[in-house]
C-alpha positions as CSV (number, residue, x, y, z in Angstrom):
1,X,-14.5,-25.3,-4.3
2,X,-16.0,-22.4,-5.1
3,X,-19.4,-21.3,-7.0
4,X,-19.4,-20.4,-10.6
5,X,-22.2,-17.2,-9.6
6,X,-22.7,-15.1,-6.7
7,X,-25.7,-14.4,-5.6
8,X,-24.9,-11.1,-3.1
9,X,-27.2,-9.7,0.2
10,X,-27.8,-5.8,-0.5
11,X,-28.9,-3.5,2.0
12,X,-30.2,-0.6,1.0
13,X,-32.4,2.5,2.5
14,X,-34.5,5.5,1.6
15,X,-35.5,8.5,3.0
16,X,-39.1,8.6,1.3
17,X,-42.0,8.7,3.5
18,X,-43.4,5.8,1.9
19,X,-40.8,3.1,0.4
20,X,-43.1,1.7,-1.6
21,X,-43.3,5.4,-3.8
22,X,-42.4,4.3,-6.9
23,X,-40.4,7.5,-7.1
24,X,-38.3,6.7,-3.8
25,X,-34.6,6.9,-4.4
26,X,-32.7,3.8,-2.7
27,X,-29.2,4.1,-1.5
28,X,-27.1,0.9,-0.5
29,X,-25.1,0.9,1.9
30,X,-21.3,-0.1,1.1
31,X,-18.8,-2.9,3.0
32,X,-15.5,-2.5,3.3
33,X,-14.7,-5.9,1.3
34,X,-17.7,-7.3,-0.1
35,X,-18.0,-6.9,-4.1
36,X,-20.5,-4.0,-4.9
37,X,-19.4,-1.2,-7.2
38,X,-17.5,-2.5,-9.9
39,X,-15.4,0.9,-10.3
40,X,-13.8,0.3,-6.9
41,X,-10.6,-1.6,-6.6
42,X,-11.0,-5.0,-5.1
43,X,-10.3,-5.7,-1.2
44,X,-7.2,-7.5,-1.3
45,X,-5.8,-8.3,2.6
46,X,-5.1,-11.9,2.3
47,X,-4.6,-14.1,4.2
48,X,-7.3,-12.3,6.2
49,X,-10.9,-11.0,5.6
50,X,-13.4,-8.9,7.3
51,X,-15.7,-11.1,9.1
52,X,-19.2,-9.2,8.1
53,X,-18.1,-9.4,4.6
54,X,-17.4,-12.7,4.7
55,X,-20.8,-13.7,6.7
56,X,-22.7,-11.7,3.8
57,X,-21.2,-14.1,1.2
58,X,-22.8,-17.4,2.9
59,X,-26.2,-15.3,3.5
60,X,-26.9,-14.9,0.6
61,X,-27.0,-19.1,0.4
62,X,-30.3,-19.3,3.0
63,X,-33.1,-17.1,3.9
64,X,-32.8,-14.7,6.5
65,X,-34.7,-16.6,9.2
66,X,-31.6,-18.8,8.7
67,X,-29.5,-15.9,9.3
68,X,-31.2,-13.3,11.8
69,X,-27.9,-11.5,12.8
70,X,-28.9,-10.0,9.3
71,X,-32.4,-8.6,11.1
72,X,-30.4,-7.4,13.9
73,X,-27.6,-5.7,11.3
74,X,-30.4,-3.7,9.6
75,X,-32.4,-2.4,12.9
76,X,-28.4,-1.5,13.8
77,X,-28.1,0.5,10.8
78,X,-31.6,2.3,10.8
79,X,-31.0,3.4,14.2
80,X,-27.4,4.3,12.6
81,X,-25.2,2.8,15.4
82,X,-21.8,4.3,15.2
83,X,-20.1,0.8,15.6
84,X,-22.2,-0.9,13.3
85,X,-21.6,1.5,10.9
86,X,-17.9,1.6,11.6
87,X,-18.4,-2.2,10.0
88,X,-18.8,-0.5,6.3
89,X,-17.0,1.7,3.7
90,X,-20.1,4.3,3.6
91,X,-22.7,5.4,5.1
92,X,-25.3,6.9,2.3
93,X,-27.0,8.7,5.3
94,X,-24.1,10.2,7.2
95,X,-25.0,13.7,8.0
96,X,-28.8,13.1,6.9
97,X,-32.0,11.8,8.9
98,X,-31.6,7.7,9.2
99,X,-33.3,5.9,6.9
């Protein structure tokens, strides 16, 4: 069965000096087939699924010292990791200082 909600893992960064400035502008970062913006067309490639996505989903059940590979992810995309980031649709950052 499935649940009725969906509680969803976002990663997001900034490029503020101090995240905690109220006026700091946020940017997610994007997967390929994970729901997010609700103008983009839904990722339909069943039978299959992309893995990361998929892991995402059952994060967001536990606490991330249940799930450190999401610890790991993040430090990945900070230090903007080309294969990490070949993981995702977008990269708010590409081009720009990492987060």
């Amino acid at each position: 069965s499935i649940t009725k909600e969906r509680t969803e893992v976002i990663l997001q960064g900034t490029s503020s000096l101090d995240p905690n400035d109220p006026t700091a502008v946020w940017e997610e970062f994007e997967f390929k087939c994970k729901p997010g913006d609700l103008r983009r067309r839904p990722c339909l490639i069943s039978p299959y699924h992309y893995r990361l996505d998929w892991l995402m989903w059952f994060a967001a059940f536990q606490t991330y010292e249940q799930n450190e590979w999401i610890i790991h992810l993040a430090g990945k995309l900070l230090a903007q990791e080309e294969e990490t980031l070949a993981l995702l649709a977008t990269n708010p950052f590409a081009g720009r200082e990492p987060p």
